[in-house]
C-alpha angles and dihedrals in degrees: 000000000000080000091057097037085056097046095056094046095050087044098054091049096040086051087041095058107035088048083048108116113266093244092068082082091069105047117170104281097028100113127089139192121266118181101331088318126093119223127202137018102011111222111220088243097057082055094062089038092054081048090049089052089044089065119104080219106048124081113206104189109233116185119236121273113280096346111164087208116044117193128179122195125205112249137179090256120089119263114215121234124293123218104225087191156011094252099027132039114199098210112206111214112265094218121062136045116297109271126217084258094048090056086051087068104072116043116244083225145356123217096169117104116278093355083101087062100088137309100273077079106044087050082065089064089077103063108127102213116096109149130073144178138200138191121186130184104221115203101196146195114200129195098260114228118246119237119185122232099311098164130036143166131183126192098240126007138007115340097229119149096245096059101094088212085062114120123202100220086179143004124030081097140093112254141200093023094121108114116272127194119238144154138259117192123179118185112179141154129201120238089220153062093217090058077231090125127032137173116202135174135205139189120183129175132181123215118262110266118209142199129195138167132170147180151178159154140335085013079068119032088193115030121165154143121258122221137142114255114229099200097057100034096235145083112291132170125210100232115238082168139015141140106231116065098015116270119169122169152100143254131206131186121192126174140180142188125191118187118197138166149153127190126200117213145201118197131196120184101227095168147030114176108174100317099332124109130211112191123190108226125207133157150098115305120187127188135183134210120178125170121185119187122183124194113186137170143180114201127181117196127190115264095002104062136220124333122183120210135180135166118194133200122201128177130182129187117180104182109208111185150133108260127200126177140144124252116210121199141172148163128253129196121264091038101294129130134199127212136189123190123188117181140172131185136190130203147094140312120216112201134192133179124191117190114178121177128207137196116174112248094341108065160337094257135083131193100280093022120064134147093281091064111023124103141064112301119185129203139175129208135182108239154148150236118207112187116192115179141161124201134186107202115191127206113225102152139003110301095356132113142184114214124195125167148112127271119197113195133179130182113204103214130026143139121228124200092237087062096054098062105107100201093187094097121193098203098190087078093075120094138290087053114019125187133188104261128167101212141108083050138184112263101194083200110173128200131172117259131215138208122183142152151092138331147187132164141128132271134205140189127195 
């Protein structure tokens, strides 16, 4: 259903804005200056001012060709209007002397890369907008966490693992790895008129994806977990049914993953070729991971009554690391862009892992989760994030922006709930007569984790 449901968003976009009139490409304020000409849609105001330039008496300054420093002294003679942006242009009256406001509107020089050029784009500089804000719907795949045979039934004696008429009813298998829908929202503001330096945040988060299974009797005569008894040396499997002597219960599984994250970044714009743009990117990124799986069971055994029983995994990675990365951006005909974003970061995983174990009346442990292994254990891990991505934005009104494109995430080191069960089980721990036992035990196994899919969203700048 989440595929379906993806597939129809993206397709009625997609439909919306091809369908959309060409001359949406060429919304008002969509022009720019190249090379003393302006090219685009033509504002009203620039035409009086090419008129302006076109007058035997009237002296529009015009900086000299490729100066790194451009400077424009106030004359006697009158100075034709400025744009001071794509959308806007702030005319200075022809007649009349300039004014200390007049002077304000061209810079007396302009460090900032390719701003020395010449003075179209200098005139950039002006645009008044310097905030945006983007919202993406994010229709996602994650890596699925491995849990080993959980549930297992055989048609006439014990379900242990090294019977070969043993059948895994759950578990031996990769879950939570179906699509989930989730957001993305980006909010940022350059520090600057020129749109040289930026600062942008992002927070994303993807919909808790879930896994359950039960069972129980009389749909299975015979219904138990597998695990390999330490005591005796062999497979064994703790009976939720079976027929003699007389067994009857039930077993449920449930699991859940939920994938979170924000970055804060820094951009520098390090390069402008034509109308391409190349920014340097460089910040914090954090990222979470939990994973809960619950195992419960409630087993009622002839003249001894009903025992419930449960073991829970819980695992919890928080990434806390300094991310770079390079921002890649140009401009398409018929008002598209395409964009391409490549990022790494570097930092540490925290890791904790909480097993708790429950038996109805009698103790504090479970099956899988006795007193060697329960607990919280901690762990931290160098590792790293690396983030590739490709966009197509389309212009259908002033300031607005479809957005449409595929992320592909992966998280070096993590620790999922599935890889923390220690099947191998060592009973005698279990009162009355407890002793000191190191299994089951506590793995810590790590593995890296991945996010990818599909987006599509609006973006607006103001």
């Amino acid at each position: 259903m989440p595929r379906r449901s993806i597939a129809i968003v993206i397709s009625v976009l997609l439909i919306c804005l091809v369908s959309w009139p060409v001359q949406a490409g060429t919304p008002k304020g969509a022009g720019y200056w190249d090379h003393g000409q302006w090219i685009g849609y033509q504002p009203p105001h620039l035409k009086d001012v090419q008129q302006m330039d076109d007058s035997s008496d009237i002296d529009v300054p015009r900086p000299a060709a490729r100066s790194s420093k451009v400077k424009y002294a106030t004359g006697t003679k009158r100075r034709g209007a400025i744009p001071t942006s794509f959308d806007e242009i702030n005319p200075i009256e022809a007649d009349g002397p300039a004014t200390e406001n007049a002077d304000t509107l061209l810079p007396e020089s302009c460090d900032e890369p390719g701003c020395g050029e010449c003075m179209d784009l200098c005139m950039m500089c002006r645009r008044p907008r310097i905030f945006w804000g983007r919202a993406d719907y994010l229709g996602w795949w994650k890596k699925g966490m491995n849990v080993p045979a959980l549930v297992t039934t055989n048609p006439t004696t014990t379900p242990s693992l090294d019977d070969a008429t043993t059948v895994i009813l759950y578990g031996d298998d990769t879950i939570n790895k179906d699509a989930t829908s989730g957001g993305r929202f980006t909010l940022g503001m350059w520090l600057d008129p020129c749109q040289q330096r930026g600062l942008d945040f992002t927070y994303l988060m993807l919909g808790d994806e879930t896994a359950s299974y039960y069972a129980s009797s009389p749909t299975y005569t015979i219904l138990g977990r597998p695990f390999f008894n330490i005591e005796n040396g062999a497979d064994d499997a703790h009976l939720i049914c079976f027929d003699d002597p007389a067994y009857t219960g039930w077993v449920n599984v449930s699991a859940e993953t939920r994938f979170q994250g924000s970055s804060l970044i820094y951009r520098r714009a390090v390069k402008r070729a034509g109308r391409s743009r190349v920014d340097f990117l460089m910040g914090w990124r954090w990222l979470q991971l939990k994973d809960d799986l619950l195992i419960s069971e409630s087993v009622t055994q002839v003249g001894v009554g009903t025992i419930d029983l449960s073991d829970r995994f819980n695992t919890r990675n928080n990434f806390h690391g300094v991310e770079f990365g390079v921002h890649w951006q140009r401009p398409l005909p018929r008002a598209w862009t395409i964009e391409v974003l490549g990022k790494m970061a570097l930092g540490n995983t925290s890791s904790t892992v909480t097993i708790e174990g429950q038996q109805t009346a009698v103790t504090s442990q479970g099956l899988l989760a006795l007193d060697s292994n329960s607990g919280i254990h901690k762990a931290n891990t160098f590792a790293t994030v690396a983030e590739i991505g490709i966009s197509a934005k389309r212009r259908f009104a002033p300031g607005w922006q479809a957005t449409f494109g595929y992320t592909f995430m992966y998280w070096s080191d993590v620790m999922r709930a599935g890889d923390q069960i220690d099947l191998d089980v060592d009973l005698r721990q279990v009162p009355p007569a407890p002793q000191t036992a190191t299994h089951p035990g506590v793995p810590m196994t790590s593995t890296g984790f991945w996010a990818q899919g599909l987006h599509c969203g609006l973006e607006y700048t103001f």
